[in-house]
N, CA, C and O of each residue as an XYZ file, in Angstrom:
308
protein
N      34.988     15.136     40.711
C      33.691     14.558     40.990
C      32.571     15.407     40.390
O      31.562     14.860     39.944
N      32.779     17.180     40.360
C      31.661     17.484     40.385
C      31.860     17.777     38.394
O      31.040     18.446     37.766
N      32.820     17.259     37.884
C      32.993     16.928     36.188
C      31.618     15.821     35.562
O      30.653     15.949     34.808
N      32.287     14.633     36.466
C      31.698     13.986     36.427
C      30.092     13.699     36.688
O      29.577     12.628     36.368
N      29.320     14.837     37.340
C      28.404     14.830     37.641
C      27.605     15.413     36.362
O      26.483     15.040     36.020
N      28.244     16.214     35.839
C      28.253     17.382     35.067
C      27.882     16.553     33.728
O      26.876     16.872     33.094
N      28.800     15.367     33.259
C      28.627     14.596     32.329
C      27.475     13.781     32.669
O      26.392     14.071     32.163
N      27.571     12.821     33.444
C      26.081     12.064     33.935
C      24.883     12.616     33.481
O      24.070     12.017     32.776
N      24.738     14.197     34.042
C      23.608     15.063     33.699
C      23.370     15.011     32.370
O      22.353     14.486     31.916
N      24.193     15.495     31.718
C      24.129     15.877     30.151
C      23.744     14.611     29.721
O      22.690     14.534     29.088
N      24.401     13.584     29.943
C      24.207     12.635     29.164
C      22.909     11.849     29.131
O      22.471     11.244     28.152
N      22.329     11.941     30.381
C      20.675     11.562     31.093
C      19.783     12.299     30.663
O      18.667     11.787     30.584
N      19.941     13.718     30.243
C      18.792     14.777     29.079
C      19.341     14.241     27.807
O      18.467     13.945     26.993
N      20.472     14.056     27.458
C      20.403     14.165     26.121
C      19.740     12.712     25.635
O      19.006     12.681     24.647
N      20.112     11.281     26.550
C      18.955     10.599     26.404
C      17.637     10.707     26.429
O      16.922     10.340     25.496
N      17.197     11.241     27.543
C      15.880     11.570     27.698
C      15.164     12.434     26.397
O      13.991     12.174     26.133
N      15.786     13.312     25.712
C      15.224     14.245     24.824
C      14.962     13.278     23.393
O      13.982     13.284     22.649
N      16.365     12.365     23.304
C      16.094     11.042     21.988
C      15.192     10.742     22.397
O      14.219     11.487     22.289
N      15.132     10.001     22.794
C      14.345      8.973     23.363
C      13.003      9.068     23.354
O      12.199      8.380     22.725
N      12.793     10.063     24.174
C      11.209     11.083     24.242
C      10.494     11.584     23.346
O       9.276     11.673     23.195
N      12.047     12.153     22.308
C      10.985     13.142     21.344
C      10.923     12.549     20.054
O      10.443     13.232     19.149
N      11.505     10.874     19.700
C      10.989     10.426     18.418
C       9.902     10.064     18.919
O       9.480      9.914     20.066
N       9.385      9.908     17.604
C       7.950      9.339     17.473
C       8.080      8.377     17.068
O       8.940      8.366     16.187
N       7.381      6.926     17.373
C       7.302      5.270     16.792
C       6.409      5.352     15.739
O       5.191      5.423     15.901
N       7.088      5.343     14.430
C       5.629      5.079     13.450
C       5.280      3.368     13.379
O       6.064      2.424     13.277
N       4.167      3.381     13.451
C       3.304      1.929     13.337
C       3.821      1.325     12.383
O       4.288      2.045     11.500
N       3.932     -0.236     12.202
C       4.221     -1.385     11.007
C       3.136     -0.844     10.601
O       2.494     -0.086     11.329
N       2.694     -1.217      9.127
C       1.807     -1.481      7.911
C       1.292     -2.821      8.399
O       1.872     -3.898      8.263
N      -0.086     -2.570      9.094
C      -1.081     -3.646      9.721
C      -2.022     -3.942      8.904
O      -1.926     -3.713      7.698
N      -2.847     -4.381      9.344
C      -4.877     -4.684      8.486
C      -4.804     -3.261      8.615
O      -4.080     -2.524      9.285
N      -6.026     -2.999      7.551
C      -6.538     -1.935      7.087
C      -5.824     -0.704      6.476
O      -6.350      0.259      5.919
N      -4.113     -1.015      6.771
C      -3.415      0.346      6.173
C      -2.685     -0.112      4.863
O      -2.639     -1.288      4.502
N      -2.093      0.985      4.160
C      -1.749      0.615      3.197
C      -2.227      1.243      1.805
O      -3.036      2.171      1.795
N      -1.702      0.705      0.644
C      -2.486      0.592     -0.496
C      -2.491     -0.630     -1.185
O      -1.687     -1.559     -1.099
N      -3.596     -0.506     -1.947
C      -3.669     -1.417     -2.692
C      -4.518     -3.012     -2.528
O      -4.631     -4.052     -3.176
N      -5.068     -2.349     -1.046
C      -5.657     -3.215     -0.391
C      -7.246     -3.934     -1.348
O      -7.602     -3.190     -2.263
N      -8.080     -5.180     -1.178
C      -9.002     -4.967     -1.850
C      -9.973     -5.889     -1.022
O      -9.881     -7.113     -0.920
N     -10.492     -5.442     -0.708
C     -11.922     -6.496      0.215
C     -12.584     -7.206     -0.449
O     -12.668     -6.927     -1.645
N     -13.336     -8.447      0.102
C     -13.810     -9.441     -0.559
C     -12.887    -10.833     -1.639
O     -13.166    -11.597     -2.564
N     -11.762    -10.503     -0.817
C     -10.992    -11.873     -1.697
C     -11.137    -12.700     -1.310
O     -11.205    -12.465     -0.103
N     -11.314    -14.138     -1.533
C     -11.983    -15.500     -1.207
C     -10.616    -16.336     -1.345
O     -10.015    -16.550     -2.398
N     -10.250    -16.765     -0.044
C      -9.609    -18.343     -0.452
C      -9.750    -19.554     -0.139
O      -9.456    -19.949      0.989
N     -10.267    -20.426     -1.169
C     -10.211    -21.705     -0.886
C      -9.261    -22.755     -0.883
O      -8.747    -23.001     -1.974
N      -8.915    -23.422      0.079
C      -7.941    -24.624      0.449
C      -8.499    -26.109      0.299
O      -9.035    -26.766      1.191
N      -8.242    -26.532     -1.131
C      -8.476    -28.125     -0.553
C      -8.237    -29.194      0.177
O      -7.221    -29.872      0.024
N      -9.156    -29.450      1.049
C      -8.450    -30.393      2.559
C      -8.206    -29.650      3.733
O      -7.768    -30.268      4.703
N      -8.446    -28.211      3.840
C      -8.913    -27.479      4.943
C     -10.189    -27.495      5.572
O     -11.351    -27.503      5.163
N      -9.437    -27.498      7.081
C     -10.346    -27.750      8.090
C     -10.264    -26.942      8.864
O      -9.162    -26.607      9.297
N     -11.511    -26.326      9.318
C     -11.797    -25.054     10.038
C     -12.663    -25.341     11.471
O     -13.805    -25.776     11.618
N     -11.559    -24.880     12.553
C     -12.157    -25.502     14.124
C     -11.616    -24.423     14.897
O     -10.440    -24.161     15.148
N     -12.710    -23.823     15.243
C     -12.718    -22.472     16.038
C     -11.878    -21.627     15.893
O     -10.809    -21.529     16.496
N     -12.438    -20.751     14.829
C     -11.738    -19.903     13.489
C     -10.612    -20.432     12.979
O     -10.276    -20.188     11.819
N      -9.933    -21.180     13.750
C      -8.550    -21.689     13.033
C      -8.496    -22.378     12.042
O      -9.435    -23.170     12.128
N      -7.868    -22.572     11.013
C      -7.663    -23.110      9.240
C      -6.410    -24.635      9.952
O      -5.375    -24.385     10.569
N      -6.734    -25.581      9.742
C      -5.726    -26.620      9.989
C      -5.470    -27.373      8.172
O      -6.361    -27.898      7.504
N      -4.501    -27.253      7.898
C      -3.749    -28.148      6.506
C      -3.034    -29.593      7.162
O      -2.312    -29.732      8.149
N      -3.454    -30.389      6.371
C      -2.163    -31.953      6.806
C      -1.306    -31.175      5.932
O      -1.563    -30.099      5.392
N       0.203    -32.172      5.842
C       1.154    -32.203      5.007
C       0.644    -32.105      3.390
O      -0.541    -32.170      3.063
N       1.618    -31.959      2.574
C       1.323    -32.280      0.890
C       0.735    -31.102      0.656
O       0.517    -30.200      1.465
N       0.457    -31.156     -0.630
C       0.075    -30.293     -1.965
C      -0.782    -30.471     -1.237
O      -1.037    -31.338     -0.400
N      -1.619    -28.895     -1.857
C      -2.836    -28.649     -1.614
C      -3.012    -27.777     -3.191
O      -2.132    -27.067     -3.678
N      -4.591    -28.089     -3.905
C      -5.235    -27.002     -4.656
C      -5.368    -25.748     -3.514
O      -5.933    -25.809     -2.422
N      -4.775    -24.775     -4.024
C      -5.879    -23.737     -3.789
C      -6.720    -22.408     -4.980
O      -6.517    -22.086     -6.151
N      -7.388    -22.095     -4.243
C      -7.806    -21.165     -5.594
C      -8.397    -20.034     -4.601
O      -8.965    -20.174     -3.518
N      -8.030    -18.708     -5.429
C      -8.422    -17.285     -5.296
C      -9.312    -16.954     -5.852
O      -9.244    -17.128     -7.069
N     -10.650    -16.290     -5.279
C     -11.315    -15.499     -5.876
C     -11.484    -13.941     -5.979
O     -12.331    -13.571     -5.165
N     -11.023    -13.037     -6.619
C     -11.009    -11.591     -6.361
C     -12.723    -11.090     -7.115
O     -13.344    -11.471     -8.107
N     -13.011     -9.974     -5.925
C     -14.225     -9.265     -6.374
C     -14.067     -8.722     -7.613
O     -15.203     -8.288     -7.803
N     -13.426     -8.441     -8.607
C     -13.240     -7.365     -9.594
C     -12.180     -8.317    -10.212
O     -11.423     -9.152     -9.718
N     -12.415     -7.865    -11.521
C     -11.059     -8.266    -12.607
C      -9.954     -7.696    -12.459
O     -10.046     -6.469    -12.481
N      -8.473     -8.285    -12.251
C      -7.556     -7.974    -11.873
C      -6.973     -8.030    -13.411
O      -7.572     -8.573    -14.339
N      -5.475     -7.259    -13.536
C      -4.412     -7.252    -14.411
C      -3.587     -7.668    -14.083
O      -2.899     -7.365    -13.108
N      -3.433     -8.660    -15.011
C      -2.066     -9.350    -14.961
C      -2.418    -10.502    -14.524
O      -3.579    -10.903    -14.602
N      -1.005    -11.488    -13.769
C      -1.446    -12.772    -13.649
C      -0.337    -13.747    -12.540
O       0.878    -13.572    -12.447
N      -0.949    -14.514    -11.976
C       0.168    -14.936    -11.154
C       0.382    -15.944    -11.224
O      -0.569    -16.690    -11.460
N       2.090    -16.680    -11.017
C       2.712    -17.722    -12.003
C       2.666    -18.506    -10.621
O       3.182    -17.758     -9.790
N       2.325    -19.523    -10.109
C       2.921    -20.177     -8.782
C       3.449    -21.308     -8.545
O       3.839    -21.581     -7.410
């Protein structure tokens, strides 16, 4: 019995010490990162905007990007 106690213990710090002593690094949210660039504009044709929310029907939609600054390169979609 008192083996067994012996293991319980150990095994309840040695959790406790994992457990405790990593650290959670944060997902890659708003604002972190690189490469980030403020002021990009998107427009949706046939979007409708009702209390902040963006609503699309079904089907194709135009859309178009506007970036503050000239970008390189080009995107195929």
């Amino acid at each position: 019995m008192k083996k067994f106690l012996v293991l319980l213990l150990i095994l309840s710090l040695s959790l406790l010490v994992f457990t405790g002593c990593n650290s959670v690094v944060p997902a890659e949210g708003e604002g972190e990162g690189e490469g980030e660039i403020e002021g990009i504009s998107v427009d949706i044709v046939g979007a409708v905007d009702v209390d902040g929310k963006t609503y699309l029907a079904r089907g194709v939609h135009d859309i178009t990007v506007t970036f503050p600054a000239s970008v390189a390169g080009w995107v195929q979609g």
